[in-house]
N, C-alpha and C positions, 0 to 999 in steps of 0.2 A: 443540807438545810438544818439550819440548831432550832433548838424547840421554840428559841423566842420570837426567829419568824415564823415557826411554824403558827405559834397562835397569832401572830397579829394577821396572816393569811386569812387562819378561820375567823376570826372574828369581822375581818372584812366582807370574807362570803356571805356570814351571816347577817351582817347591816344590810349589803347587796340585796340578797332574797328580800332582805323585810321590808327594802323600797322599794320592789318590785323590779330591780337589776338583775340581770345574770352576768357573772365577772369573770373574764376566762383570763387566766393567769397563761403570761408568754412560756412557750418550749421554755425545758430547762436546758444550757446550755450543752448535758451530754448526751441529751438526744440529735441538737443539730450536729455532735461531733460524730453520732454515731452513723449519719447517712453516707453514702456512696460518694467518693469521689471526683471529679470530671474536668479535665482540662479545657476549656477554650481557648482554639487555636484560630485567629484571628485574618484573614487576608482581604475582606475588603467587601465590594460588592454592591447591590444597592441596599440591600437588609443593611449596612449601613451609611448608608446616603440621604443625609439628610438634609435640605437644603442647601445641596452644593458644598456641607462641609462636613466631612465624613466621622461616625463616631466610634469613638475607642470602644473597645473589649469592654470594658468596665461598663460606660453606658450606655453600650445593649441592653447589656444585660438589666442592668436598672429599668428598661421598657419591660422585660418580659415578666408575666405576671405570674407569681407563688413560685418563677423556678428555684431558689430555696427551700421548697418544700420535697424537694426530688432527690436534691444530689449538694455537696458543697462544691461550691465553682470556681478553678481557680482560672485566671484567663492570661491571655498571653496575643500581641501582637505582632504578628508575623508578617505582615504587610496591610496597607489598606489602600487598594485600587482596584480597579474594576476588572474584572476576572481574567480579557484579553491580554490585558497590561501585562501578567503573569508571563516571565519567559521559562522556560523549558529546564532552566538552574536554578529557578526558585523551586518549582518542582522537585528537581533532586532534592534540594534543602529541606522544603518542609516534609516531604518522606522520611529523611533522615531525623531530622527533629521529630516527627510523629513514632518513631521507632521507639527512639530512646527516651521519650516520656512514658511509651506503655512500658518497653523494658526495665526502668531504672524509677521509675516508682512505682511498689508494692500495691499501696494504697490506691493507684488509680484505675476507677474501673473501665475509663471508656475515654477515646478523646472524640471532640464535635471539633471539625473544621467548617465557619463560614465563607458563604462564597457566593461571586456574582454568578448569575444562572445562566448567562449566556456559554457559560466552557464548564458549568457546573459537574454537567455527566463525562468530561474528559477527567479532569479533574479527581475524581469520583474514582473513575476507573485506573488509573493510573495509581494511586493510591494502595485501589486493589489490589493489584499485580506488583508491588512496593514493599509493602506495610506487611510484616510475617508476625504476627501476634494472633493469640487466641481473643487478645480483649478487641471491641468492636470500636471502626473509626468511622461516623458516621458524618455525613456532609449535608450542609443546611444552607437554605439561601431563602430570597424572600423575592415574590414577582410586584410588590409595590415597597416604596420607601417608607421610612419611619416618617416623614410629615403627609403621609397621605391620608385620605378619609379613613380608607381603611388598610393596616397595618396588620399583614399577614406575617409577617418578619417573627414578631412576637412568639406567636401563637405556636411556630415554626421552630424555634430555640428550644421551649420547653418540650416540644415532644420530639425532639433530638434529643434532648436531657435525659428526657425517660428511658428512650431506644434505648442509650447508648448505658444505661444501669442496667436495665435487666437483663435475664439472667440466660436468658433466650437467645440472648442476641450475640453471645459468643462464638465464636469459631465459625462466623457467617462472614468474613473478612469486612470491607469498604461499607456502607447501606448508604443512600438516601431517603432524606426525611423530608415532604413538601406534602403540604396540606392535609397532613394527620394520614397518611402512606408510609407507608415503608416498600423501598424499592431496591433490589440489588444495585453494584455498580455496573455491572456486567451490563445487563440490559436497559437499563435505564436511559430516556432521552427525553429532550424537551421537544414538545409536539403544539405547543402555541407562542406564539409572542408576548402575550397579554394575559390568559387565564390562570387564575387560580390553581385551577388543577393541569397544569401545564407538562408537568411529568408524568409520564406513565410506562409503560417498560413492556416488551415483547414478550411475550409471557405470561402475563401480569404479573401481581408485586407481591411480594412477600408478607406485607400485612397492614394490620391499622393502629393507630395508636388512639384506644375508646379513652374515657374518661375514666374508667375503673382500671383498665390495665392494658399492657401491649397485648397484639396476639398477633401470632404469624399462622400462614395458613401451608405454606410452601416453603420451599430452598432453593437453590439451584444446584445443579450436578457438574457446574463445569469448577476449577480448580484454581485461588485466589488465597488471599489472607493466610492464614497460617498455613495451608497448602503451595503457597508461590514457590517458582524454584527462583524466581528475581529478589534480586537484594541491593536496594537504591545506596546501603553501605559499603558498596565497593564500586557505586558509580562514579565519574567524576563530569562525563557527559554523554551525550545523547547522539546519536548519527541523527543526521537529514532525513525524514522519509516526507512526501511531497504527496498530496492526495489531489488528482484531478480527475474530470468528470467525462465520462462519455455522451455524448448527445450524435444526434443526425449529422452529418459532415463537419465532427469535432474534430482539429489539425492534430498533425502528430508532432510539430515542432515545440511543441509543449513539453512535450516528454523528453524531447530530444535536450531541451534545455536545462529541465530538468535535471536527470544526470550529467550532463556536462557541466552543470553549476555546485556537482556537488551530493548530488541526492545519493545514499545510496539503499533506497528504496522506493518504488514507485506503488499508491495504492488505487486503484481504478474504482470509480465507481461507476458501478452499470446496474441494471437491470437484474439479470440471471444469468450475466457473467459472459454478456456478449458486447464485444467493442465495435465502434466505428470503423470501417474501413479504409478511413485514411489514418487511423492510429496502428494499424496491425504492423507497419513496418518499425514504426518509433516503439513498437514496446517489445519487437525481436532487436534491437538496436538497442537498449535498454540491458536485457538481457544480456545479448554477447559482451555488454561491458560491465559485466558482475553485478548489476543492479535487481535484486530481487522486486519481482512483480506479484504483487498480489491483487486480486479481483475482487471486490466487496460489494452485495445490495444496496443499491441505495433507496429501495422499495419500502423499508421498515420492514419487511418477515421477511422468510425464508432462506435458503442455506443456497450460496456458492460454491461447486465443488471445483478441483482442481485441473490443470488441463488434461485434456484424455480420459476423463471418467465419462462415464452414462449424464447425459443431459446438459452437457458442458458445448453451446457452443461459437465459433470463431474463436475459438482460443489458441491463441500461442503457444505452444510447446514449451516447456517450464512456465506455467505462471501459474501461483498457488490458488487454493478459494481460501477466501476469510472465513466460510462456514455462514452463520447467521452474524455477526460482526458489522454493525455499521462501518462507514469507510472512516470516520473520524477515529472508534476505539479498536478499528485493524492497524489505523496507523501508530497510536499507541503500544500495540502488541508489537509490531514488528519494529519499533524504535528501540523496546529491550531483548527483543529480541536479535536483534544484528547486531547489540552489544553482548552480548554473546558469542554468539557465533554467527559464518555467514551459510551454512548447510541446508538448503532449500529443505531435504526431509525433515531434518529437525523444528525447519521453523514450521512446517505446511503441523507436524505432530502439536508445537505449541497453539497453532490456529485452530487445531480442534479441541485440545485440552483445557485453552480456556474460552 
């Protein structure tokens, strides 16, 4: 600043004062240089759905209020449809795009990925198990659209903006951010159609985002983010895995089709990890034709063990547990995991490690 703005500055303050104004002069511009960085990585969703015609990265962000105040945002549109649409190589994509924007710019401290909420927490989690960086990539979505009464989308941006600056928030790999929570990817799921606080995570969540600061209250102990032994940069696709459900007189030609079409992983969801008894021949059939079986809750708690342990029962000889693993993000495990390798011990070890 040279001295002759500087006094025409003061002199203006002091007119101000003497009319009874208080004049607050804009950021100088190297303070807004001096905030944290953040990329927006864009795919779609109803957070931007706005009367049937979807809105760019750009303006989102122009709905969200004071996020300027937090971080400087660069954005980027990586797709924009609604989260199902998403195939399984877009996936690969934006993993590998979210890599190389933490790793190849310095300056950025964090990326936000938008997203429709309905495949939010697959999404989410995959990412997880993807993405090997200490900086955090946090996933945001909104359960009403931008022309609604009310416009949680918003509110939902800036405090993924925050997350994803501070300073806490490092080496926690993937988070979700909905309705001022922060929630691992790991456990995270959507547990209403319609509310607000629609996510919530087995567990509970990792923390809140107040008005003065984040704060987390917990971690998780299982193994993601800069911990992954997965790296979406040397994928180029994904094997089949097929998740179907157990119920009272559920057929076994489901399964049977399954694998014959292709699958080569089956993930069951039951109970506590006991199937129908007209499935038990289609998932030894399964089996004998290298198809790894894995067993997952679909109860929301508790842990699956594998076949032949204390509390495991009707189970098939070879069929793994997911552990606590919904049967949606078992199928995700075991999709990078059979890209890998096809070694039942190996994979039943990454089911408990992550």
């Amino acid at each position: 600043m040279t001295l002759a703005t500087g006094r025409r500055l003061l002199l203006l303050l002091i007119t101000g004062l003497a009319s009874g104004l208080v004049l607050t002069a804009p950021p100088p511009a190297a303070a807004a240089q001096a905030l944290p960085k953040v990329r927006l990585v864009a795919t779609g969703g109803t957070i931007a759905n706005r009367g049937g015609a979807r809105l760019s990265p750009t303006e989102l962000v122009r709905l969200a209020p004071a996020i300027d105040r937090h971080a400087r945002i660069d954005v980027e549109a990586f797709a924009n449809v609604s989260s199902g649409q998403l195939t399984l190589e877009q996936w690969l994509q934006l993993a590998k795009r979210v890599s190389t924007i933490l790793g190849d710019d310095a300056e950025c401290a964090g990326v936000v990925v938008t997203s429709g909420t309905d495949t939010l927490e697959e999404l989410a989690y995959f990412l997880h198990l993807t993405v090997r960086s200490d900086k955090p990539v946090v996933v945001v979505g909104s359960m009403r659209p931008p022309d609604a009464a009310v416009f949680d989308g918003a509110a939902n941006l800036v405090a993924a903006v925050r997350v994803a600056v501070a300073a806490e928030s490092r080496g926690r790999g993937t988070l979700v951010v909905m309705n001022e929570e922060i929630h691992g990817a790991r456990d995270v799921t959507k547990t209403d159609a319609q509310r607000l606080d629609a996510f919530q995570s087995y567990g509970g969540r990792f923390g809140v985002v107040d008005a003065d600061r984040v704060v987390y209250g917990r971690r998780s102990e299982k193994r993601g983010g800069p911990q992954t032994e997965f790296d979406a940069q040397t994928l180029s696709a994904l094997p089949r895995v097929d998740v179907l459900l157990t119920y009272q007189g559920a057929p076994g030609d489901l399964i049977r089709a399954a694998v014959d079409n292709g699958a080569a992983g089956i993930v069951i969801a039951t109970a506590a990890g006991g199937t129908s008894g007209t499935q038990l021949e289609a998932l030894r059939y399964a089996i004998s034709k290298r198809a790894v079986v894995v067993s997952a809750t679909r109860t929301g708690a508790g842990r699956v063990v594998p076949a032949g342990e204390p509390g495991r029962v009707l189970a098939v000889p070879g069929t793994l547990g997911a552990e606590d693993l919904t049967p949606i993000k078992a199928r995700i495990l075991l999709m990078l995991a059979l890209a890998r390798n096809t070694d039942p011990r190996d994979i039943q070890r990454m089911l408990r490690e992550y």
